[in-house]
N, CA, C and O atoms as CSV, one atom per row, in Angstrom:
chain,resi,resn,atom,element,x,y,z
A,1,UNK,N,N,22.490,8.374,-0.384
A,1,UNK,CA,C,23.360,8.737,-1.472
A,1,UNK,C,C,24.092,10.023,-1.135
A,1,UNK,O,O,23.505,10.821,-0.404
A,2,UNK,N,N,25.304,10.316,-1.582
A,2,UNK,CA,C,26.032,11.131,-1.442
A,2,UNK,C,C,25.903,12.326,-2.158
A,2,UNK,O,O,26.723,12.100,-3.047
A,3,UNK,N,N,25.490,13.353,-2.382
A,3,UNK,CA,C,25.131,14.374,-3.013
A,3,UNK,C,C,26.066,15.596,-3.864
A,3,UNK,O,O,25.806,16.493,-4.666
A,4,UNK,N,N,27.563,14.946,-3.039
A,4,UNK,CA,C,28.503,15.788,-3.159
A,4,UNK,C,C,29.311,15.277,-4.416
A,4,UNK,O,O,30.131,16.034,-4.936
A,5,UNK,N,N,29.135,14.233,-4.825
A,5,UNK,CA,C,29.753,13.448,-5.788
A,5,UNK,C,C,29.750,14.264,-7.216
A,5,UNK,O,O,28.893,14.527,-8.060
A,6,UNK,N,N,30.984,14.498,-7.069
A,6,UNK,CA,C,31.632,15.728,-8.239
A,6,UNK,C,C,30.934,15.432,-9.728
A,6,UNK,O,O,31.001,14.312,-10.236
A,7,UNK,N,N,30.068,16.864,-10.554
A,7,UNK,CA,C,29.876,16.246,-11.603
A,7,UNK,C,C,28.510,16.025,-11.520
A,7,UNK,O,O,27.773,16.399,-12.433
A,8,UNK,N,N,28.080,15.459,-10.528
A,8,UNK,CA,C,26.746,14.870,-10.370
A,8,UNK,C,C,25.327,15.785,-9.840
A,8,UNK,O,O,24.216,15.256,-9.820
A,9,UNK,N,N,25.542,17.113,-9.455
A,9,UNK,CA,C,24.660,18.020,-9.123
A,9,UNK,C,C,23.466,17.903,-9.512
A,9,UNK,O,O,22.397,17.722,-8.930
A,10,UNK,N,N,23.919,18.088,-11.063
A,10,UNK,CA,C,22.609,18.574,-12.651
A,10,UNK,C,C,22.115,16.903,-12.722
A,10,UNK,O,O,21.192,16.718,-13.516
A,11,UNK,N,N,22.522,15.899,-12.127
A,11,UNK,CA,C,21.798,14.641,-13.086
A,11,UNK,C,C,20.435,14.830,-13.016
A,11,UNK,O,O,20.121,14.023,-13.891
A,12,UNK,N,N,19.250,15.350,-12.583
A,12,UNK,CA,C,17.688,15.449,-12.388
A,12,UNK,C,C,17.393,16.210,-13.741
A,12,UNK,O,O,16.680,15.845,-14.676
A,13,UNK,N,N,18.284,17.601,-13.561
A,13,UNK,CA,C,17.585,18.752,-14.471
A,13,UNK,C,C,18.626,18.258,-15.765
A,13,UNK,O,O,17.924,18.221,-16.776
A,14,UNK,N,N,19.958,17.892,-16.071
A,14,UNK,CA,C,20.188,17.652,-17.180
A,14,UNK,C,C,19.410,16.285,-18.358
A,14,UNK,O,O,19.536,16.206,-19.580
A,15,UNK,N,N,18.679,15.425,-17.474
A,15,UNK,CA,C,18.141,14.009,-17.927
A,15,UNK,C,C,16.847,14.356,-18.130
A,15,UNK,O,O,16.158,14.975,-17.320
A,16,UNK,N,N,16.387,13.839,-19.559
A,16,UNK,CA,C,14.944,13.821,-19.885
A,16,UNK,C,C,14.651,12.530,-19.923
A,16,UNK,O,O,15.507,11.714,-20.263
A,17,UNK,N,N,13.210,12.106,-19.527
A,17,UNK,CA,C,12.579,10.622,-20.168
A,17,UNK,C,C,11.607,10.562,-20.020
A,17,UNK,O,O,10.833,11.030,-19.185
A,18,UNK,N,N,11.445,9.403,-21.595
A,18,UNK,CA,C,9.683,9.617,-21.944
A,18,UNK,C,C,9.747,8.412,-21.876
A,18,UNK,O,O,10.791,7.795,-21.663
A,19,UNK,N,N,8.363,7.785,-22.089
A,19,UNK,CA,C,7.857,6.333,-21.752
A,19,UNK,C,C,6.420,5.796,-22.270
A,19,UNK,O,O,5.486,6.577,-22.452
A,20,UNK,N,N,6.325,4.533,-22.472
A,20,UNK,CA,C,5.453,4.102,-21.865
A,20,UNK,C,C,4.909,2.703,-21.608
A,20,UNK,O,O,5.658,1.878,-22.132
A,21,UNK,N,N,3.989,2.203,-21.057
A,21,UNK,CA,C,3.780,1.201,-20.379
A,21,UNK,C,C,2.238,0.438,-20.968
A,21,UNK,O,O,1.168,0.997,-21.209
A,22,UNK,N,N,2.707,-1.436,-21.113
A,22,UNK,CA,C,0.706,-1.773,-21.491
A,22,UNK,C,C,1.440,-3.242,-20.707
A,22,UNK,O,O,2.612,-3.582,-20.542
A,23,UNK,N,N,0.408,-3.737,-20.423
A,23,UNK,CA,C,0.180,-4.934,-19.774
A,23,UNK,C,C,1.044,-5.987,-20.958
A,23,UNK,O,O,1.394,-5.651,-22.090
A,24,UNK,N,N,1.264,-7.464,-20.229
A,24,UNK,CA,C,2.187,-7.946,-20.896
A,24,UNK,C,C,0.829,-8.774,-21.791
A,24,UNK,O,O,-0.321,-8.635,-21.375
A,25,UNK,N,N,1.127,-9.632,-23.045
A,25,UNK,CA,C,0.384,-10.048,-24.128
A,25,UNK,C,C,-0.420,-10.779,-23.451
A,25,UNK,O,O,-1.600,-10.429,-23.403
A,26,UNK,N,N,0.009,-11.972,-22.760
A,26,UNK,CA,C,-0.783,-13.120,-22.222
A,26,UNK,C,C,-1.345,-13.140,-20.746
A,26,UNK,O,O,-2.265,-13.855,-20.349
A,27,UNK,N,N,-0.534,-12.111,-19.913
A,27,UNK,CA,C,-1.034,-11.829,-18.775
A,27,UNK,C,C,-0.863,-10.843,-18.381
A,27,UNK,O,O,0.125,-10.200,-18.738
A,28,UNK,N,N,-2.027,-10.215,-17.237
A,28,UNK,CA,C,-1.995,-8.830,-17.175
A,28,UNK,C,C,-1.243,-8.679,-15.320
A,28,UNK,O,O,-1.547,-7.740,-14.585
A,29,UNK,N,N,-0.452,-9.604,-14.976
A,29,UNK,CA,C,-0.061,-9.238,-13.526
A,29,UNK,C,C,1.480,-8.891,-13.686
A,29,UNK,O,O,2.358,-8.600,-12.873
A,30,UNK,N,N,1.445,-9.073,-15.386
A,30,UNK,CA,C,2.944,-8.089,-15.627
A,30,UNK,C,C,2.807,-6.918,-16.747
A,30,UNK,O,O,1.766,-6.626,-17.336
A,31,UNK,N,N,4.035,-6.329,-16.910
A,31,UNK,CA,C,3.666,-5.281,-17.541
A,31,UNK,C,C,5.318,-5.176,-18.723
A,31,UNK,O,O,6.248,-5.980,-18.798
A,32,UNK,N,N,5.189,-4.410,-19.161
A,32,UNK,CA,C,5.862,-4.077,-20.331
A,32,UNK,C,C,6.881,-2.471,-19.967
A,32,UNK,O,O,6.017,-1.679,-19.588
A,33,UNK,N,N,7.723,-2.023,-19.947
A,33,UNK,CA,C,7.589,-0.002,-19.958
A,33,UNK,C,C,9.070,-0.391,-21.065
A,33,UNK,O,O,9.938,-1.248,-21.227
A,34,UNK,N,N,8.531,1.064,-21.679
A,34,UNK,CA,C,9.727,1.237,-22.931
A,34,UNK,C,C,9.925,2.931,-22.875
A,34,UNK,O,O,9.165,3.869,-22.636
A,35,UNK,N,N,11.010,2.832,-23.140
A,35,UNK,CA,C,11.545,4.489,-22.789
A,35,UNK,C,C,12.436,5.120,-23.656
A,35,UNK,O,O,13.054,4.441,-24.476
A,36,UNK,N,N,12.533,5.892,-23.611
A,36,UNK,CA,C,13.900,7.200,-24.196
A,36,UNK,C,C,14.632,7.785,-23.076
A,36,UNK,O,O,13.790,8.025,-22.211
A,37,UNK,N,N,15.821,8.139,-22.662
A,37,UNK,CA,C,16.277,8.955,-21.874
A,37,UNK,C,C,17.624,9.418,-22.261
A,37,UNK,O,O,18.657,8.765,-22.414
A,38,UNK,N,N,17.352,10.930,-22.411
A,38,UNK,CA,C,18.864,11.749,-22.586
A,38,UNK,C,C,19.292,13.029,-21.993
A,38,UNK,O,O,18.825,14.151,-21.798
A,39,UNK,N,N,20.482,12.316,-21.772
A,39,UNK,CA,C,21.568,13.095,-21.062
A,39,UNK,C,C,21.602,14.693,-21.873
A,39,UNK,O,O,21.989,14.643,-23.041
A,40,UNK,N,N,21.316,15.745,-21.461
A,40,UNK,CA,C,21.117,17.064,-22.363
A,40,UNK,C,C,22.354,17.689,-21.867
A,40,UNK,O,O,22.706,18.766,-22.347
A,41,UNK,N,N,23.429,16.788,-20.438
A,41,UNK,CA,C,24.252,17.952,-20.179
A,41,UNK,C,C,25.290,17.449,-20.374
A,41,UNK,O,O,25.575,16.407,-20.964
A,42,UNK,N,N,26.247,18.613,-19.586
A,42,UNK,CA,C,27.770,18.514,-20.337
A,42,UNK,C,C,28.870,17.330,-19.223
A,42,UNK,O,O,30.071,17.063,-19.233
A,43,UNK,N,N,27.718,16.889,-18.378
A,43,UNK,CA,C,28.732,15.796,-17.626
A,43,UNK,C,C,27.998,14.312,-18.293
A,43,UNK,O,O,26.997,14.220,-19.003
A,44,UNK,N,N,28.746,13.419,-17.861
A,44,UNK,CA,C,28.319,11.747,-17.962
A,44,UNK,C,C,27.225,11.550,-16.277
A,44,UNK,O,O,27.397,11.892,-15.107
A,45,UNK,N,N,26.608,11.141,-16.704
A,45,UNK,CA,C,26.567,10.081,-15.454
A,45,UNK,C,C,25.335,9.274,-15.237
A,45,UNK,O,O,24.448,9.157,-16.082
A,46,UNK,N,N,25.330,8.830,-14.285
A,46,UNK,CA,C,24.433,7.595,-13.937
A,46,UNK,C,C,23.424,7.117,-13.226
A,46,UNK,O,O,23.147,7.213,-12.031
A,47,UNK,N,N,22.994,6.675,-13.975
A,47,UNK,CA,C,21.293,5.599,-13.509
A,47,UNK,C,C,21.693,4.599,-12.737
A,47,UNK,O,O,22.548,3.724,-12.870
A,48,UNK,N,N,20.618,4.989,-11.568
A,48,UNK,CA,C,21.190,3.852,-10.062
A,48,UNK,C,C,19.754,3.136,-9.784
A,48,UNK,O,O,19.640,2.184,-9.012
A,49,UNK,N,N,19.140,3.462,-10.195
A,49,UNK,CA,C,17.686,2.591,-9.937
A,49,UNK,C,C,16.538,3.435,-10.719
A,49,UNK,O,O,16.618,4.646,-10.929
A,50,UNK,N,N,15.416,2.568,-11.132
A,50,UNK,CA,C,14.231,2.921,-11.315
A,50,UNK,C,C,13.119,2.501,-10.748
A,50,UNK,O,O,13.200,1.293,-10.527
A,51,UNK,N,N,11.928,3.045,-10.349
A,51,UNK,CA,C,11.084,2.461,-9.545
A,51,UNK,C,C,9.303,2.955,-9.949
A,51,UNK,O,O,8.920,3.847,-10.706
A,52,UNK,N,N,8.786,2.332,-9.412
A,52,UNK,CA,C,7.297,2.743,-9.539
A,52,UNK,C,C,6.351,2.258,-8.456
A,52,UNK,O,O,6.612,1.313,-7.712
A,53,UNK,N,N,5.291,2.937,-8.422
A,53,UNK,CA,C,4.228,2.584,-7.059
A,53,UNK,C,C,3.194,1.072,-8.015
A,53,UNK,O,O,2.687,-0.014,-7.732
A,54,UNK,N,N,3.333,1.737,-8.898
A,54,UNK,CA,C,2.570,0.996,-9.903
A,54,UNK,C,C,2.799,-1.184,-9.923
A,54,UNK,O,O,1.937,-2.045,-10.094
A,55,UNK,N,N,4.197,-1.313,-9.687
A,55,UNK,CA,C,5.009,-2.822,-9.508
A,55,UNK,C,C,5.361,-2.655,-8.113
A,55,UNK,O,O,5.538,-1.822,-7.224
A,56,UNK,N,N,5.371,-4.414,-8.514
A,56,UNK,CA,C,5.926,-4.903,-7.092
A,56,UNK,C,C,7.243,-4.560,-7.365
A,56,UNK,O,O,7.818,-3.749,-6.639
A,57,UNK,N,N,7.794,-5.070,-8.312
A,57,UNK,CA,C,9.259,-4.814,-8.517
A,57,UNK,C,C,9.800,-4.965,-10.177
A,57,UNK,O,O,9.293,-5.662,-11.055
A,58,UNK,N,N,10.745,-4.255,-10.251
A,58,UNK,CA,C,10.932,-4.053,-11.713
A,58,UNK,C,C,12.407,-5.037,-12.088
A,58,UNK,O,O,13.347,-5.209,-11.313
A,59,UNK,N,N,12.316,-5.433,-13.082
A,59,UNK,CA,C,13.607,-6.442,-13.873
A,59,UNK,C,C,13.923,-5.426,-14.890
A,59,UNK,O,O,13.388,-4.351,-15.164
A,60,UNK,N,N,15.128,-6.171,-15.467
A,60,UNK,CA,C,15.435,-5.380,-17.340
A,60,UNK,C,C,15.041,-6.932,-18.243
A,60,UNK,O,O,15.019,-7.985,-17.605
A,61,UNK,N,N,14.904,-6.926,-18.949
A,61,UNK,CA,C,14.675,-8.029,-20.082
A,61,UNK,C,C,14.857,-7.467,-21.516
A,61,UNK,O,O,14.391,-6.401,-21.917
A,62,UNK,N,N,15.445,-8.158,-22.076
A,62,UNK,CA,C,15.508,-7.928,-23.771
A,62,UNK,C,C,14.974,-9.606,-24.443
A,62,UNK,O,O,15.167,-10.808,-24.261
A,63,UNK,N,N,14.296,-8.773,-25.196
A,63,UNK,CA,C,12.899,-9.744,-25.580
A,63,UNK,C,C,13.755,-10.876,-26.482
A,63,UNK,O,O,13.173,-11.933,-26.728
A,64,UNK,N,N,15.061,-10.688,-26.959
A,64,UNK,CA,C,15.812,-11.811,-27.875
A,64,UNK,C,C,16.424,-12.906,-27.287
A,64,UNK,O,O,16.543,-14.066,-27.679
A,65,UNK,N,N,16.991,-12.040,-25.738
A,65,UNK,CA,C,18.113,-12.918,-25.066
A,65,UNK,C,C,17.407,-13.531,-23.604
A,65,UNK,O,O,16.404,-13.073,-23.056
A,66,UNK,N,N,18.198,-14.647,-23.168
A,66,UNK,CA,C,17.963,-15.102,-22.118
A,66,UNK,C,C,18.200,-14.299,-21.192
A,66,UNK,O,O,19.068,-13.427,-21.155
A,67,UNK,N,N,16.831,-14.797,-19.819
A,67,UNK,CA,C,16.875,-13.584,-18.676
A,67,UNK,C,C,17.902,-13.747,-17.965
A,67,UNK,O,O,17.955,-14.953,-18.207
A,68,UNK,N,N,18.859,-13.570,-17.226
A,68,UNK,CA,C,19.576,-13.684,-15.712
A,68,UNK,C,C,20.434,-12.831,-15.196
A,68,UNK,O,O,21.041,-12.023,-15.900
A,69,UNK,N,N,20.557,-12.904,-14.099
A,69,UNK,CA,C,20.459,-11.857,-13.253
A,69,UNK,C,C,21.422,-10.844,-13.327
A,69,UNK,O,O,21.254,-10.000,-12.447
A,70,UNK,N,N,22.439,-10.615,-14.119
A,70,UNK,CA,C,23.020,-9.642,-14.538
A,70,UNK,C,C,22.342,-8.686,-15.817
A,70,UNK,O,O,22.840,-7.611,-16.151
A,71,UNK,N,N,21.317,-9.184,-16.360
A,71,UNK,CA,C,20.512,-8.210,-16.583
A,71,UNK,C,C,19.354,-7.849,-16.052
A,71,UNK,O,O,18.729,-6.876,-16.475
A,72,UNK,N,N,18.986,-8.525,-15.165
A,72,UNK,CA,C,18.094,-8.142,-13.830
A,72,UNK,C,C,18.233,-6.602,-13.919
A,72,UNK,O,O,17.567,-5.866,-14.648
A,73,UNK,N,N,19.368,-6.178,-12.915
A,73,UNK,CA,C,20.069,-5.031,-12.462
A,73,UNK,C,C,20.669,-4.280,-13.466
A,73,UNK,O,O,21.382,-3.442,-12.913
A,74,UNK,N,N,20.719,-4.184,-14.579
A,74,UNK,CA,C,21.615,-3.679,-15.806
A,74,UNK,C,C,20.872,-2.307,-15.429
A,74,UNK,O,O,21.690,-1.454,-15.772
A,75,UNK,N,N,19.785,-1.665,-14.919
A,75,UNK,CA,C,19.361,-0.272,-14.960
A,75,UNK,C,C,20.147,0.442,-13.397
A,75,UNK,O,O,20.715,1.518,-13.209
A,76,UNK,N,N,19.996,-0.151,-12.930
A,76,UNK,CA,C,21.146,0.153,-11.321
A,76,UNK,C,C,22.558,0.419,-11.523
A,76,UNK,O,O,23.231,0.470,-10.494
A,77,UNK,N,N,23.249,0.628,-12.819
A,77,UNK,CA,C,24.606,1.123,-12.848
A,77,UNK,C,C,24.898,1.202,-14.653
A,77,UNK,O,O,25.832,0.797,-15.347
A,78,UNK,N,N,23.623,1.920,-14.973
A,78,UNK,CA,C,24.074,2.419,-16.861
A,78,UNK,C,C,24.352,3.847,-16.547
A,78,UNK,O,O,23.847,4.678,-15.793
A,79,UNK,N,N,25.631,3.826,-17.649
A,79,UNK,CA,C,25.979,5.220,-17.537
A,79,UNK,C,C,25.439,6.146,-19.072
A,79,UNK,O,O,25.363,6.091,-20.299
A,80,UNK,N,N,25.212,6.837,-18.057
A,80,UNK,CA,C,24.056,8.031,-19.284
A,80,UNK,C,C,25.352,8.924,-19.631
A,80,UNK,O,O,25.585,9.889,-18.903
A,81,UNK,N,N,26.173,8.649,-20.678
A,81,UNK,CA,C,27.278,9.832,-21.785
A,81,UNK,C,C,26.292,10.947,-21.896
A,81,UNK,O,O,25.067,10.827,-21.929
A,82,UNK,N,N,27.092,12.212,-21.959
A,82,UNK,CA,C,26.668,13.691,-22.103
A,82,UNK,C,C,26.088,13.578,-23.474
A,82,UNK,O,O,26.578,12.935,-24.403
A,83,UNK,N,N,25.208,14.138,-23.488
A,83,UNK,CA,C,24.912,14.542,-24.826
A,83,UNK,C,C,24.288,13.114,-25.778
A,83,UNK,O,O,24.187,13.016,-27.001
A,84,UNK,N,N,24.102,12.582,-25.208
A,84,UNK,CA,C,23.734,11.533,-25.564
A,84,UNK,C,C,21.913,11.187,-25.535
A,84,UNK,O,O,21.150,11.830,-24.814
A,85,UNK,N,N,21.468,10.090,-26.437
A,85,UNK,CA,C,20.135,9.519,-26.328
A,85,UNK,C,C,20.241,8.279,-26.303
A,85,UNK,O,O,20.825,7.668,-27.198
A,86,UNK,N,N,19.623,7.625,-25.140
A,86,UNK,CA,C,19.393,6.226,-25.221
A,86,UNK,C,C,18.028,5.113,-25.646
A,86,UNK,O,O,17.293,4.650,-24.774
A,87,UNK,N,N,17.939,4.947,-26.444
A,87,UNK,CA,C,16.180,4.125,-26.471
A,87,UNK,C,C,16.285,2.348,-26.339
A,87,UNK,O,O,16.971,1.449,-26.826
A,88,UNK,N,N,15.038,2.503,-25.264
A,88,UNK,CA,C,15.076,1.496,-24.684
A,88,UNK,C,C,13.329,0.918,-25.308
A,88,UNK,O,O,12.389,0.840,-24.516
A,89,UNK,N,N,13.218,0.665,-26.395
A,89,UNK,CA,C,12.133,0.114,-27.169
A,89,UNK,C,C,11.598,-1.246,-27.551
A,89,UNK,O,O,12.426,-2.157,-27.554
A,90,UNK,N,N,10.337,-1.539,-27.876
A,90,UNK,CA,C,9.974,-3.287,-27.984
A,90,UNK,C,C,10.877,-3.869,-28.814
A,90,UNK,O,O,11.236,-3.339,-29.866
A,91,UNK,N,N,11.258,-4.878,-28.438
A,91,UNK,CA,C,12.449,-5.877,-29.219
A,91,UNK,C,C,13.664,-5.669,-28.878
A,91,UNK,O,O,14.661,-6.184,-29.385
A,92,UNK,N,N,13.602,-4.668,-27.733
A,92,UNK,CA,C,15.476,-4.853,-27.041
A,92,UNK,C,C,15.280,-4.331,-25.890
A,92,UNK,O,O,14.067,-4.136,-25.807
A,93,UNK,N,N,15.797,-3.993,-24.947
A,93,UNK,CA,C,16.046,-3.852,-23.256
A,93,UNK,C,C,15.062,-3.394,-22.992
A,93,UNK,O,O,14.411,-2.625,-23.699
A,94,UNK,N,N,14.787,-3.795,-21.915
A,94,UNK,CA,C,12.921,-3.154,-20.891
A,94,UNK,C,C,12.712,-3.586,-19.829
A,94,UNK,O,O,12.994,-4.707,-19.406
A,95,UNK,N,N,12.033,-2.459,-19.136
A,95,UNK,CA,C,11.807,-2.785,-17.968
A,95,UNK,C,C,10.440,-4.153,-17.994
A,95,UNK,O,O,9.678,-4.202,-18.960
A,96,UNK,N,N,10.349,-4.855,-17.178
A,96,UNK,CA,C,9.267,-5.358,-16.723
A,96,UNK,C,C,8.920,-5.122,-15.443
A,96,UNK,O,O,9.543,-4.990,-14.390
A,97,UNK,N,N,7.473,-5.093,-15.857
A,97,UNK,CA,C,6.992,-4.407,-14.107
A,97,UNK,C,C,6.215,-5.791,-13.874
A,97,UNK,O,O,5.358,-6.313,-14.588
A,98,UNK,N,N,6.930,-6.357,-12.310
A,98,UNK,CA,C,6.051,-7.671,-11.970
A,98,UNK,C,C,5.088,-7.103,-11.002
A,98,UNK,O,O,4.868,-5.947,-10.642
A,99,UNK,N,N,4.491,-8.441,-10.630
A,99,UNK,CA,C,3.237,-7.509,-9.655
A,99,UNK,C,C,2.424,-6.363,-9.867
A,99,UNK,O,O,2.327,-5.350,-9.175
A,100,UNK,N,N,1.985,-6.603,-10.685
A,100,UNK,CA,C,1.039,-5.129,-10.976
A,100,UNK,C,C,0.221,-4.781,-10.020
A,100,UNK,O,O,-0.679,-5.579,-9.758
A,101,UNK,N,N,0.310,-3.486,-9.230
A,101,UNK,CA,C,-0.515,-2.819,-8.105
A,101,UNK,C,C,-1.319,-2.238,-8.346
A,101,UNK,O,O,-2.008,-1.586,-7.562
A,102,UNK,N,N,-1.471,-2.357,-9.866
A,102,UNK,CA,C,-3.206,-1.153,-10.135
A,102,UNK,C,C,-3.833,-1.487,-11.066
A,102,UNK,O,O,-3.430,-2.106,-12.051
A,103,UNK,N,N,-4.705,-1.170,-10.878
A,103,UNK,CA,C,-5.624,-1.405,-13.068
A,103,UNK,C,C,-5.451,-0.349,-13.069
A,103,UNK,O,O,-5.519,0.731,-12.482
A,104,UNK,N,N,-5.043,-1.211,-14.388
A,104,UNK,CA,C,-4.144,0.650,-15.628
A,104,UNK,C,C,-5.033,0.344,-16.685
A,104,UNK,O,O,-5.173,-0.807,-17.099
A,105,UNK,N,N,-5.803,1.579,-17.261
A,105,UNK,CA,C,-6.508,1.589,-18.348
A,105,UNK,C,C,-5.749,2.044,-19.788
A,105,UNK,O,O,-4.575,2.341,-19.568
A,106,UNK,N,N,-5.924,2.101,-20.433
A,106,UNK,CA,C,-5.271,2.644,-21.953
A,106,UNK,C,C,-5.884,4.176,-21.979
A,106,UNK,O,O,-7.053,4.559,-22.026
A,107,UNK,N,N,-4.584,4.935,-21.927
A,107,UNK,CA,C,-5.006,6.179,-21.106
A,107,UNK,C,C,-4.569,6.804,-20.062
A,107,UNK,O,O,-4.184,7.969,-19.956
A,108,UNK,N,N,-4.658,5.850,-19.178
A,108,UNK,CA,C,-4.109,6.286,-17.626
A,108,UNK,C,C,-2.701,6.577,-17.529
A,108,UNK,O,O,-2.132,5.837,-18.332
A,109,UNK,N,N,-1.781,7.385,-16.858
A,109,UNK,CA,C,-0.721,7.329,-16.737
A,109,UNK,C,C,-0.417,7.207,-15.032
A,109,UNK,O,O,-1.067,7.598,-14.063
A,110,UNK,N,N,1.151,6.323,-15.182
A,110,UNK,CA,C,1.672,5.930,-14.023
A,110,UNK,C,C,3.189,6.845,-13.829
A,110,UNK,O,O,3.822,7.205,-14.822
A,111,UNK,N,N,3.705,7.188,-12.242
A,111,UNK,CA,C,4.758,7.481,-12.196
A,111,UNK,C,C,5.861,6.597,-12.094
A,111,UNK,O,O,5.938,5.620,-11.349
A,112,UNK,N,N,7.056,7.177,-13.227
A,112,UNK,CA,C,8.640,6.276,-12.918
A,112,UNK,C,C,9.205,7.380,-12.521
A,112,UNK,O,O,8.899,8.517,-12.878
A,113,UNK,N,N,10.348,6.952,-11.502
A,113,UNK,CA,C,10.960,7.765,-10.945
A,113,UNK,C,C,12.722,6.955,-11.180
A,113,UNK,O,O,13.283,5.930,-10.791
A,114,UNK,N,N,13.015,7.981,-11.921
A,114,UNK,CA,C,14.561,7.547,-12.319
A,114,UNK,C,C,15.637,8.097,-11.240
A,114,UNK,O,O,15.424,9.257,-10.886
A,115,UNK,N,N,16.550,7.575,-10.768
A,115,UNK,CA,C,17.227,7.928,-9.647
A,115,UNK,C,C,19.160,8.149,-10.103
A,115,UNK,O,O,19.823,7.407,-10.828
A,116,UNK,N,N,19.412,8.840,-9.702
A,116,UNK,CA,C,20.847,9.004,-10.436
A,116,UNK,C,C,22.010,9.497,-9.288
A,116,UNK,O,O,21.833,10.245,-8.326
A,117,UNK,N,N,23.532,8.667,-9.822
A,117,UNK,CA,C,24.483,8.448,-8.660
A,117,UNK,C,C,24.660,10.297,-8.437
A,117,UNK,O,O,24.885,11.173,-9.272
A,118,UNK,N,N,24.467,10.360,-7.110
A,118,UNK,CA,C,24.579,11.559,-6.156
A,118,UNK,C,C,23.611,11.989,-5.813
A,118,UNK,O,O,23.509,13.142,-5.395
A,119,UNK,N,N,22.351,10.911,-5.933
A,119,UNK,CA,C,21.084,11.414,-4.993
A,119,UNK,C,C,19.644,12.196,-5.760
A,119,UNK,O,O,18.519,12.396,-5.302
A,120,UNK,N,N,20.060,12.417,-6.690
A,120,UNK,CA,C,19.073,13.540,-7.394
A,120,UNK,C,C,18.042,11.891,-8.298
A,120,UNK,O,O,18.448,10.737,-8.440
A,121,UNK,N,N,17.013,12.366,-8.614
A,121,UNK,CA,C,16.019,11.791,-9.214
A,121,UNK,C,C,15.158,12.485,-10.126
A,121,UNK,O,O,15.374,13.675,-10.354
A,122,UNK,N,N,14.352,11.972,-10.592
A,122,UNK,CA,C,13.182,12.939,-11.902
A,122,UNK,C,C,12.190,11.787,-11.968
A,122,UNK,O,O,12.582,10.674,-12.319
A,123,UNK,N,N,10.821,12.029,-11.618
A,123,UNK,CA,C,9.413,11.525,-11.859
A,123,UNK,C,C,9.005,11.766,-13.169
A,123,UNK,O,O,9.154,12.941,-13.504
A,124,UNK,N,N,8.507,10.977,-14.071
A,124,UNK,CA,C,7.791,10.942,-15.415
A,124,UNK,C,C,6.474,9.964,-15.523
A,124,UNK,O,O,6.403,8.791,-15.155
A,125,UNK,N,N,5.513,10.722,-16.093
A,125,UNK,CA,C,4.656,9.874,-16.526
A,125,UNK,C,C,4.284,8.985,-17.519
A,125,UNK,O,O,3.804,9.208,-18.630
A,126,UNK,N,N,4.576,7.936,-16.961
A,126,UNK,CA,C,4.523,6.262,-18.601
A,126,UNK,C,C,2.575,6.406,-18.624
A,126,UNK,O,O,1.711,6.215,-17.767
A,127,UNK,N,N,2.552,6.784,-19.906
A,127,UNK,CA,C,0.996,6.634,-20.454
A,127,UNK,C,C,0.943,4.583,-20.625
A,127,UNK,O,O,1.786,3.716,-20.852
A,128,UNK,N,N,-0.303,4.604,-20.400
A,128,UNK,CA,C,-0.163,3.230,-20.149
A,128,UNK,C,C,-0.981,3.309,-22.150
A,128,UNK,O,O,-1.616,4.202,-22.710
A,129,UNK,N,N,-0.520,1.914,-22.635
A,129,UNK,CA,C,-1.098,1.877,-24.053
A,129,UNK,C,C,-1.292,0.733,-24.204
A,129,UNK,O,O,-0.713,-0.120,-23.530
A,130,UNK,N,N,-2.196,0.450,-25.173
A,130,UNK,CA,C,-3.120,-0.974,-25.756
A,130,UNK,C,C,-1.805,-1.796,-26.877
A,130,UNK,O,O,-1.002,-1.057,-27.447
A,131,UNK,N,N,-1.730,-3.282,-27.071
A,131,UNK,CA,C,-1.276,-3.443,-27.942
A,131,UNK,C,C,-0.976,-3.465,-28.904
A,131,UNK,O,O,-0.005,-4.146,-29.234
């Protein structure tokens, strides 16, 4: 990633996000994560991936609409407006974590690492929670 990309310096230290994560209802080799994240600064910009050690690999899903693959990727190019809050909560957009790589207890917390256009990123801990 390009680092120099005007505007884009502060995306780590201007972006907050909270979270968290429980196994999916009927099976536990997927997972659920629901979040908040806001832009606290005075530029726009953007979310280029999210990731975790925790999944094999992460999707977006909104629990109303049909899955495919343009919302697969919908977290690889959302743009985070200044000043802004976004919530990403049960009954509308979410990550799913496939492949689950760990037993997660109710309790335990896992790292997401949000990644943003010009290179910068921010690690948070998703408390994992019971249904």
């Amino acid at each position: 990633m390009n680092a120099d990309v005007p505007g884009q310096k502060d995306a780590a230290h201007d972006i907050s996000v909270s979270g968290w994560i429980r196994y999916g209802q009927h099976r536990h080799d997927i997972g659920a994560a629901f979040f908040t994240i806001t832009n606290n600064g005075h530029e726009n910009h953007l979310l280029t991936n999210v990731s975790t050690p925790a999944c094999g690999s992460l999707v977006i899903r909104h629990t109303d609409q049909e899955a495919n693959s343009q919302t697969d990727v919908l977290f690889t190019h959302l743009a985070l407006p200044h000043q802004v809050t976004m919530v990403f909560p049960e009954g509308g957009y979410h990550l799913v974590c496939r492949e689950i790589k760990q037993d997660m207890q109710v309790g335990d917390k896992t790292p997401f690492t949000f990644y943003f256009l010009g290179g910068s990123s921010t690690t948070v801990q998703f408390e994992v929670r019971g249904h």
